[in-house]
C-alpha positions as semicolon CSV with decimal commas, in nm:
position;residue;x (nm);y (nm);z (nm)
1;X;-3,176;-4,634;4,170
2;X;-3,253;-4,431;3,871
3;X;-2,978;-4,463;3,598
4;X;-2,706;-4,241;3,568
5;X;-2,746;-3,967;3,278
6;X;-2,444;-3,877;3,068
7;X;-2,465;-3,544;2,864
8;X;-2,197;-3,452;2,618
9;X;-2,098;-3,123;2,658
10;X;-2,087;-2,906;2,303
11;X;-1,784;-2,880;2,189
12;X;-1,742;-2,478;2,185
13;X;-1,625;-2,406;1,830
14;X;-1,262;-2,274;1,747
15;X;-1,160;-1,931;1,762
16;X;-1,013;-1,821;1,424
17;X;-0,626;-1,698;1,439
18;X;-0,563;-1,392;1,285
19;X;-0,369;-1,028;1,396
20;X;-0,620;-0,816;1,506
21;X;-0,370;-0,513;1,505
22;X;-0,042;-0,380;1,292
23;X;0,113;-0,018;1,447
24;X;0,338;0,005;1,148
25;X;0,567;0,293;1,228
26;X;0,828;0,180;0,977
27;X;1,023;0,479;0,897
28;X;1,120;0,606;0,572
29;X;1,533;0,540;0,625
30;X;1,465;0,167;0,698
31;X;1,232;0,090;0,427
32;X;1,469;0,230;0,182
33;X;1,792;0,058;0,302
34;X;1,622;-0,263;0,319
35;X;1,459;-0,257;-0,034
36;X;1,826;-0,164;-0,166
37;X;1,958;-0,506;-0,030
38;X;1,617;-0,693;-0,135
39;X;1,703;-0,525;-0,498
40;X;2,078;-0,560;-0,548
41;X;2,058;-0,977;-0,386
42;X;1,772;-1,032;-0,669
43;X;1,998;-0,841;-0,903
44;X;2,314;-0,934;-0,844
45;X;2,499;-1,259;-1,019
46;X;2,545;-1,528;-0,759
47;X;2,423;-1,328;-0,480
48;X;2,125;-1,528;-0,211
49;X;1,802;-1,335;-0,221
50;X;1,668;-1,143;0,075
51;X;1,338;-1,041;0,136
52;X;1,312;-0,656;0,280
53;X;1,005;-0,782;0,431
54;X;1,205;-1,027;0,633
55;X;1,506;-0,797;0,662
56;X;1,240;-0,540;0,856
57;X;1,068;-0,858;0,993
58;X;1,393;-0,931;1,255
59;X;1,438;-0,553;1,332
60;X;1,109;-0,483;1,404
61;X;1,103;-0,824;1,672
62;X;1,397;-0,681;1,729
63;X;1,312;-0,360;1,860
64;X;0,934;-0,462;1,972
65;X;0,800;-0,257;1,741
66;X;0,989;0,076;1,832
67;X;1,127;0,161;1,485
68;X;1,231;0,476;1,659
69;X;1,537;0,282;1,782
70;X;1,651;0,232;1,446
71;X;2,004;0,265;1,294
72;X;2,140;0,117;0,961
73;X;2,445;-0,014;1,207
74;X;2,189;-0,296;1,297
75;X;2,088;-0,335;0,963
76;X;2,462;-0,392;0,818
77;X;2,528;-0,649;1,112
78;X;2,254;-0,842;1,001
79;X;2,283;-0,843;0,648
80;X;2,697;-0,950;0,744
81;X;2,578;-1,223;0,942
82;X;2,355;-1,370;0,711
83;X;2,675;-1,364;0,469
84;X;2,897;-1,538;0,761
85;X;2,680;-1,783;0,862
86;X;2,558;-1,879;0,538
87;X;2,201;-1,820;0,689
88;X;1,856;-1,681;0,566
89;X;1,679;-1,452;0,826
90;X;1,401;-1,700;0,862
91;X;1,627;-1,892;1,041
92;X;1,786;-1,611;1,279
93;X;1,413;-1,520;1,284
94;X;1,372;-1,842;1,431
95;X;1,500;-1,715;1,786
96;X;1,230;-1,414;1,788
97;X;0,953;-1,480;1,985
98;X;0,782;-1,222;1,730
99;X;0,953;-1,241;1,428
100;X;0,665;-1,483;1,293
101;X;0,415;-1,187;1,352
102;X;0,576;-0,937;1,204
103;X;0,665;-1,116;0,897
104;X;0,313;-1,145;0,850
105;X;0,208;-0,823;0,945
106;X;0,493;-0,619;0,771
107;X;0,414;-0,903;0,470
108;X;0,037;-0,778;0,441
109;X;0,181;-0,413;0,424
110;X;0,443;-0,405;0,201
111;X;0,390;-0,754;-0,057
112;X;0,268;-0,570;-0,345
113;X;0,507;-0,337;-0,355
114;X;0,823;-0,540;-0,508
115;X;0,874;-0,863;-0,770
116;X;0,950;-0,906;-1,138
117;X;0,782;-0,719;-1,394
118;X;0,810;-0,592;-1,750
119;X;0,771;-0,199;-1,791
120;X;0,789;0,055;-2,117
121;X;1,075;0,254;-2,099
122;X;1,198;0,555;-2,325
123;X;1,453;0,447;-2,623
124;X;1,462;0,715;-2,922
125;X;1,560;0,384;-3,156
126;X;1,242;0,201;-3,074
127;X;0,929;0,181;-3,245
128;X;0,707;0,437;-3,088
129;X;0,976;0,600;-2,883
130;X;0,968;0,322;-2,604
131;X;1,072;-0,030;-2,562
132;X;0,962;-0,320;-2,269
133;X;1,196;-0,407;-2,023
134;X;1,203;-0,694;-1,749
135;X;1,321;-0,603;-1,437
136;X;1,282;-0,659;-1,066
137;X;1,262;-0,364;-0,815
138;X;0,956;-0,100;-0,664
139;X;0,622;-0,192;-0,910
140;X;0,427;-0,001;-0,638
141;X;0,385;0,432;-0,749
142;X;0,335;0,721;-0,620
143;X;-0,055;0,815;-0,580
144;X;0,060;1,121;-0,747
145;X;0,163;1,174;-1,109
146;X;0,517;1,251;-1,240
147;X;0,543;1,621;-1,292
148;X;0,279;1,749;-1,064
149;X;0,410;1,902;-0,729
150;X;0,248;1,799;-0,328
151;X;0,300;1,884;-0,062
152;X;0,235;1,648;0,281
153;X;0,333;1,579;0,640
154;X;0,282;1,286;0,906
155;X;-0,064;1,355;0,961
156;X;-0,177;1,015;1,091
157;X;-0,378;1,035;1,384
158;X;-0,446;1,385;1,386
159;X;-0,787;1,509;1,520
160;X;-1,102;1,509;1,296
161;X;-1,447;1,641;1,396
162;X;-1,681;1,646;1,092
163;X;-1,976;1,418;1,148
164;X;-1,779;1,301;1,468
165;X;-1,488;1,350;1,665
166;X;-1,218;1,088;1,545
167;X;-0,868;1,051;1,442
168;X;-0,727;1,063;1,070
169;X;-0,664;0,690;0,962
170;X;-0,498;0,813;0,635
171;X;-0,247;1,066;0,448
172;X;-0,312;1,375;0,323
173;X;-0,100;1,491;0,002
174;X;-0,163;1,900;-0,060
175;X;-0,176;1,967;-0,430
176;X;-0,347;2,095;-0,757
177;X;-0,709;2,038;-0,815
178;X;-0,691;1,811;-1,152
179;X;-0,375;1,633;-1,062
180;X;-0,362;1,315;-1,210
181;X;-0,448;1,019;-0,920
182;X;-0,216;0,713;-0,945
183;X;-0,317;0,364;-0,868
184;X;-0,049;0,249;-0,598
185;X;-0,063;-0,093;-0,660
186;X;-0,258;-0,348;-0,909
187;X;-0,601;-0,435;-0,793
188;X;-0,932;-0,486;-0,849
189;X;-1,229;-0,138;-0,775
190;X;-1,412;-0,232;-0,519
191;X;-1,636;0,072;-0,448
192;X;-1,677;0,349;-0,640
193;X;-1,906;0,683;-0,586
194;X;-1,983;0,965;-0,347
195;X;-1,912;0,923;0,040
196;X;-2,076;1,193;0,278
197;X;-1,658;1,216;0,430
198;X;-1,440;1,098;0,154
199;X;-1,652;1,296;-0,156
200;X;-1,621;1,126;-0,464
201;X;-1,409;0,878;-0,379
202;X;-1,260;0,458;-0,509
203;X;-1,183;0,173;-0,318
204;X;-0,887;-0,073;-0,498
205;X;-0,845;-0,399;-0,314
206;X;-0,523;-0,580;-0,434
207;X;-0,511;-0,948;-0,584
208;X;-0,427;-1,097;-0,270
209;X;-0,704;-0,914;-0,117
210;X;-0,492;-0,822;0,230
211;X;-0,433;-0,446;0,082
212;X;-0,732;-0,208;0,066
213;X;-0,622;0,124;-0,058
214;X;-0,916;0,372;-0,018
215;X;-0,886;0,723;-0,195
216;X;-1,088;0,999;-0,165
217;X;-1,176;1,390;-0,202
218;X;-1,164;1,373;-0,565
219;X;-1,231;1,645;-0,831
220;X;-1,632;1,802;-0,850
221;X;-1,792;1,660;-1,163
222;X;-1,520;1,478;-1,292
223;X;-1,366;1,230;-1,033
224;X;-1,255;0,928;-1,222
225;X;-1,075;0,774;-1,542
226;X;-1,326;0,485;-1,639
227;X;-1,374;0,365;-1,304
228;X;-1,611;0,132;-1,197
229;X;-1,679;-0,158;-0,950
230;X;-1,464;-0,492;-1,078
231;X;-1,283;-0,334;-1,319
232;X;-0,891;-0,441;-1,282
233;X;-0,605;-0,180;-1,246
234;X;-0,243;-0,197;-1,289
235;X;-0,066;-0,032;-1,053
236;X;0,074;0,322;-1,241
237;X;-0,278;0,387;-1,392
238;X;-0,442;0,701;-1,377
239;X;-0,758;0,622;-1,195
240;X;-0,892;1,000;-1,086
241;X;-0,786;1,355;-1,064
242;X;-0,709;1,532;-0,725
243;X;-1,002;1,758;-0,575
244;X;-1,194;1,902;-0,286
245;X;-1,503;1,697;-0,267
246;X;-1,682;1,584;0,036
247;X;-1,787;1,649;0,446
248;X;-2,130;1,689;0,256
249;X;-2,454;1,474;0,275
250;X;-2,515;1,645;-0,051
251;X;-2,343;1,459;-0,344
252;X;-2,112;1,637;-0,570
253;X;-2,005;1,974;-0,319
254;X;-1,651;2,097;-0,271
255;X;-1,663;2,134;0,117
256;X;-1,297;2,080;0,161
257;X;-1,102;2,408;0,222
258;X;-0,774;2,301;0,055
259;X;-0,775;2,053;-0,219
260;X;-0,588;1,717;-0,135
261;X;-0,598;1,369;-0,177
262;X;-0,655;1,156;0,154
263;X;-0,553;0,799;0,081
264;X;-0,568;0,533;0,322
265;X;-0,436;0,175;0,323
266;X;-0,650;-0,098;0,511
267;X;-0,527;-0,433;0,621
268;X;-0,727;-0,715;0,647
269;X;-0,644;-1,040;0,741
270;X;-1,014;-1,158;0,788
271;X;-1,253;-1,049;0,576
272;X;-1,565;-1,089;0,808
273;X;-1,466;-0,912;1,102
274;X;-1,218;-0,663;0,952
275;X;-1,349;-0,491;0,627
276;X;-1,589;-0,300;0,799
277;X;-1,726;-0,208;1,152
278;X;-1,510;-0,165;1,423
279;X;-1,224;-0,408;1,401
280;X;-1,056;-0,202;1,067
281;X;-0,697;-0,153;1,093
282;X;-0,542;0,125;0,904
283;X;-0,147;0,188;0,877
284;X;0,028;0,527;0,931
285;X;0,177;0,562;0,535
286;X;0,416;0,862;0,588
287;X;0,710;0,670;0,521
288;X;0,587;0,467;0,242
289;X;0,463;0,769;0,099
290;X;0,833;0,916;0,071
291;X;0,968;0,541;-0,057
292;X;0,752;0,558;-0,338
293;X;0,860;0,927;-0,475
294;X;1,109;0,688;-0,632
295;X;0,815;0,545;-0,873
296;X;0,611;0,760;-1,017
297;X;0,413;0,728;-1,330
298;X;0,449;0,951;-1,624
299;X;0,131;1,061;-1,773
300;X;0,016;1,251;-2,055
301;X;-0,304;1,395;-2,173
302;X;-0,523;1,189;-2,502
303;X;-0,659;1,519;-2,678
304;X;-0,941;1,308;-2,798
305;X;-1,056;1,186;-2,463
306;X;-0,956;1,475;-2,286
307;X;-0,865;1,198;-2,051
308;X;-0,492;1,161;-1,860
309;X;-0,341;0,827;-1,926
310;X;-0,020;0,673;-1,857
311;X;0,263;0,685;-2,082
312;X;0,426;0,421;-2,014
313;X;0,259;0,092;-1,964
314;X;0,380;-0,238;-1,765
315;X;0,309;-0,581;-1,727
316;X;0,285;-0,843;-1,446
317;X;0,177;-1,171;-1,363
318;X;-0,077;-1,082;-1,148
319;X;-0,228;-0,888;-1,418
320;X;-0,196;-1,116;-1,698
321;X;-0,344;-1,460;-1,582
């Protein structure tokens, strides 16, 4: 009798763990109530920090996912519970099959955006007109300057048909051709240069590298303030000026018929699959857009140059090591 053969089988290798998919429909009311109790428990004597992230973490496993049910009501029970029970939310959280996820996924949208800083502020005594400050509170801005007006609506997923029929994976915010473009958050350029869609347009990936903020249609012949691939930007910097560029295979061509900015935010939680291709996954930013009217960066223009900078600068860790 021949002898028995034994064949071990492969072992097939393991699938990596990651969200494929965040529908962040966060409104506006709910990101602003929570960061108000993130803010006043950080700055508030004897007070136990809470995260807003967290806060919006249990409402949103909460509510599935339906942000549309939303009323500050739940909020204040929560935030009174957390007092009675001498609890943090990561232990209510405990209890939600899904609060896990969308810490993490609400976590990869919104963990730039608040923390401790020091920032310039305006004092006639000072040296220079302006003194540094520490403070903790919104570090993200506005993508558009101080002073210059927009106009925008919750465009997300709107119909596009240049090149292709797709939907709009960004925001569009109307405005002046020449408005000064703010960097949202602190970052490092990952692309820079013309895009047959976007125009001239930069790519800012953020320290922790989960945030890609992608901005595009800027101005004809003068898109950018010093930009270039590596270079790292602190959130409030002026990195371009607002235009009309792009939907052109030709480089350099105002094809747009009313001048915006598009910006887009891109999450990625793994960097083969996700960054490009198919996989991408791009959050509606209509709300966050209205949050961060409360942040926008002053800027004025160096007559030397002829370049907008800002006017008042800030400081933070991430930028400093």
């Amino acid at each position: 009798m021949p002898a028995a053969r034994y064949t071990l089988a492969e072992k097939a290798p393991e699938e990596k763990k990651f969200i494929k998919w965040v529908d962040f429909n966060v409104p506006y009311e709910a990101l602003a109530a929570t960061l108000e109790i993130d803010i006043q428990s950080h700055t508030t004597e004897g007070a136990t920090p809470v995260s807003w992230v967290d806060l919006l973490a249990y409402l949103g496993a909460q509510y599935g996912g339906e942000f549309s049910r939303f009323k500050k009501s739940d909020l204040t029970k929560l935030t009174e519970r957390l007092k009675q029970e001498q609890t943090e939310v990561d232990a209510l959280g405990a209890n939600l099959k899904t609060y896990a996820y969308f810490k993490e996924a609400y976590g990869a949208v919104l963990d730039g955006f608040v923390g401790t800083h020091s920032i310039e502020v305006p004092d006639e005594t000072a040296p220079g007109g302006k003194k540094l400050v520490e403070r903790y509170g919104l570090k993200a801005f506005s993508p558009i300057a101080r002073g210059y007006s927009y106009s925008h609506y919750d465009d997300f997923g709107a119909s596009r048909s240049y090149g292709y029929k797709r939907k709009h994976l960004g925001h569009d915010m109307m405005g002046g051709v020449g408005t000064p473009i703010i960097a949202i958050e602190s970052g490092i350029v990952e692309c820079v240069g013309w895009n047959q869609y976007g125009g001239w347009r930069i790519g800012i990936r953020s320290f922790d590298r989960k945030r890609y903020y992608y901005y595009a249609h800027l101005r004809k012949d003068h898109p950018y303030n010093d930009m270039y691939e590596g270079k790292i930007v602190t959130a409030g910097d002026v990195i371009g000026y607002l235009g009309m560029t792009g939907y052109s295979a030709k480089e350099n061509v105002n094809n747009i018929n009313t001048p915006h900015l598009h910006y887009g935010l891109q999450l990625i939680f793994d960097e083969e699959t996700q960054k490009d291709g198919t996989n991408q996954i791009w959050i509606n930013l209509y709300g966050i857009t209205k949050l961060l009217e409360k942040n926008r960066s002053a800027v004025y223009r160096d007559e030397e140059s002829k370049e907008y900078e800002r006017r008042y600068a800030m400081f933070e860790a991430s930028t400093m090591e």
